[in-house]
N, C-alpha and C positions, 0 to 999 in steps of 0.2 A: 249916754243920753238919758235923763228923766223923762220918762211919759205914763198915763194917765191909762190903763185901758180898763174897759169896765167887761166884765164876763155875764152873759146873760143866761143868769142862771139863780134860784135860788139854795142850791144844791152845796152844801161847805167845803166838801169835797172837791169837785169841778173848781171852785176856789182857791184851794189851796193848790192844785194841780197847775190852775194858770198862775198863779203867784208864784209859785217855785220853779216855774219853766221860764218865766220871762225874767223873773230873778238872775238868772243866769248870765244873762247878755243884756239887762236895764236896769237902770235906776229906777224902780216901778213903784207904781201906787194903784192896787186893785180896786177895783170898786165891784161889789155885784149890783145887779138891775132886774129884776124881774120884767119878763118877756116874754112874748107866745111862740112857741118855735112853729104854730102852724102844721103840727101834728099829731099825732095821738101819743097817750105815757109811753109806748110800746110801738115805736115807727121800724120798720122797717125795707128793706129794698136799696136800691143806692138814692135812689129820686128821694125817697122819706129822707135818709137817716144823712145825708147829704146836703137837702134840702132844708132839712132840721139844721143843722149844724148852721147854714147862712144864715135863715132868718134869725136864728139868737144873735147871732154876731152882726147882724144890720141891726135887729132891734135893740142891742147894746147900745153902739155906736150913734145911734140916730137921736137914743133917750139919754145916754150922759154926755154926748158931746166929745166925747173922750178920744186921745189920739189912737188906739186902735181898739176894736169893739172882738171879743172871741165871742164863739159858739162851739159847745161840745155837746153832739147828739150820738147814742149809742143804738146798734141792734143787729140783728142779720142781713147781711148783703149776700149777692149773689157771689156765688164762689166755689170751682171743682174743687166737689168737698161731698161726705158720704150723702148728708141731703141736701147738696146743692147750695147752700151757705156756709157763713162763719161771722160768729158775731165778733163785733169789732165797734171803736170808739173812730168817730171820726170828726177834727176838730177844724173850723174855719176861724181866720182870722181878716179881718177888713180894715181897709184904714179910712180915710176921713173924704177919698176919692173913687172912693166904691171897688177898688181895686181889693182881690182876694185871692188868699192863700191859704191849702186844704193839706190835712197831714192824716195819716193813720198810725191808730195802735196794732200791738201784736194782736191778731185777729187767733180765733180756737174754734174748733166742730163744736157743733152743740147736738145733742142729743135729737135722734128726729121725732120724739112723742116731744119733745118740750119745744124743738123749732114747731111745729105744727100749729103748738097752741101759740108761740110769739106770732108765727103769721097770723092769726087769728087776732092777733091786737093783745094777747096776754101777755102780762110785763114780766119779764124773764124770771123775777125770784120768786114770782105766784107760780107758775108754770113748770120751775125746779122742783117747785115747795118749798122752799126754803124761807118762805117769809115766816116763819117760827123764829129764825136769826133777827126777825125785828130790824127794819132801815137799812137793810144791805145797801140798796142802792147811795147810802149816804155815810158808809161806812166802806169796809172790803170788798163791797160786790162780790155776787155769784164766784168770779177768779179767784178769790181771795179766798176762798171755802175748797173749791177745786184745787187750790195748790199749794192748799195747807200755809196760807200764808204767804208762800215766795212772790206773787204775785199781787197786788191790789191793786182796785179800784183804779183809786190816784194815781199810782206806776202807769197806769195804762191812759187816760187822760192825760199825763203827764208829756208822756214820750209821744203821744197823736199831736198834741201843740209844739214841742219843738220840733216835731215833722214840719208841721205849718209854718214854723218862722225860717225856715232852710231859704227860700227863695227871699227874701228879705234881707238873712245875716250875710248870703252870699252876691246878694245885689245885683237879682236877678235881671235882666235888664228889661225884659216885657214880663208882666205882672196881670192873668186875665181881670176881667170885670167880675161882679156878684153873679149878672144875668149870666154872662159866658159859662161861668163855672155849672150854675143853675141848669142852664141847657143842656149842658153838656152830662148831665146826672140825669134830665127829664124830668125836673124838676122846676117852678116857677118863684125867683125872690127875686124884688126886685131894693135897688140901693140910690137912695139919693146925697149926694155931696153934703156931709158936715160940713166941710171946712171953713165955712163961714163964720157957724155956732162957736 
């Protein structure tokens, strides 16, 4: 099936990650959209970084019209873990009836002087120091430093959106809503019907 999705992001990366995830299983034509995810560079909790990830994927959806709209927002969630998180990508996808579906990356401990500063709203590769790497986040990200490679960025953005499309390829038969999912995070987006556009 060819379709249209647009990724609300201006990020090349996140890009290329929904390009080659949905490649997989569509006849696809990307589009990026810039979008306000309606939270800070640096979101964290599950309500943010969840919350983040809908409103790109509503505000995709809503601004290109497009048959499915993604959102990838990244940072610390809660999680038994030595400080109580683990950062992780997590990517929502919507389609044109406000229905939604949320996938995760391989999620890692982060340091707790450097989780302390992301709670604080500091954006992970300030906070490693590493922004001497110059555009991690738009390159290998922080993982991709950490594991010498084996891991990027992209890989991890990559494999949170075919998380997201699993209820979809398998034809799921109830699909929640944007708000449902939203709620359910503590978080507030709300989605209204393309399918007109």
């Amino acid at each position: 099936m060819a379709v249209t999705v647009a990724v609300g992001t201006s990020n090349p990366v996140k890009y290329r990650a929904v390009l080659r995830a949905f490649s997989r299983y569509y006849d696809v034509t990307v589009v990026m959209v810039s979008v306000d995810s309606g939270v800070g560079p640096q979101p964290s909790g599950v309500a943010e970084v969840v919350g983040g990830a809908l409103a790109r994927a509503v505000g995709a959806i809503e601004k290109a019209g497009s048959y499915f709209g993604v959102g990838v927002e990244a940072g610390p969630i809660e999680f038994p873990a030595s400080g109580g998180y683990v950062e992780t990508q997590v990517a929502a996808i919507v389609d044109r009836d406000c229905r939604a579906t949320v996938g995760m990356s391989p999620s890692f401990e982060v340091d707790r002087r450097v989780l302390a500063l992301m709670l604080d709203g500091v954006e992970m590769e300030k906070a490693v120091g590493v922004e001497r790497h110059g555009g991690l986040g738009e390159s290998v990200g922080f993982v991709g430093v950490a594991t010498l490679g084996a891991i990027t960025r992209q890989d991890l953005t990559e494999h949170a959106v075919i998380m997201a499309l699993i209820p979809r390829l398998m034809g799921y038969g109830s699909i929640a809503t944007v708000e449902e999912i939203a709620a359910q995070a503590g978080a507030s987006v709300e989605c209204r019907s393309t399918r007109a556009i």
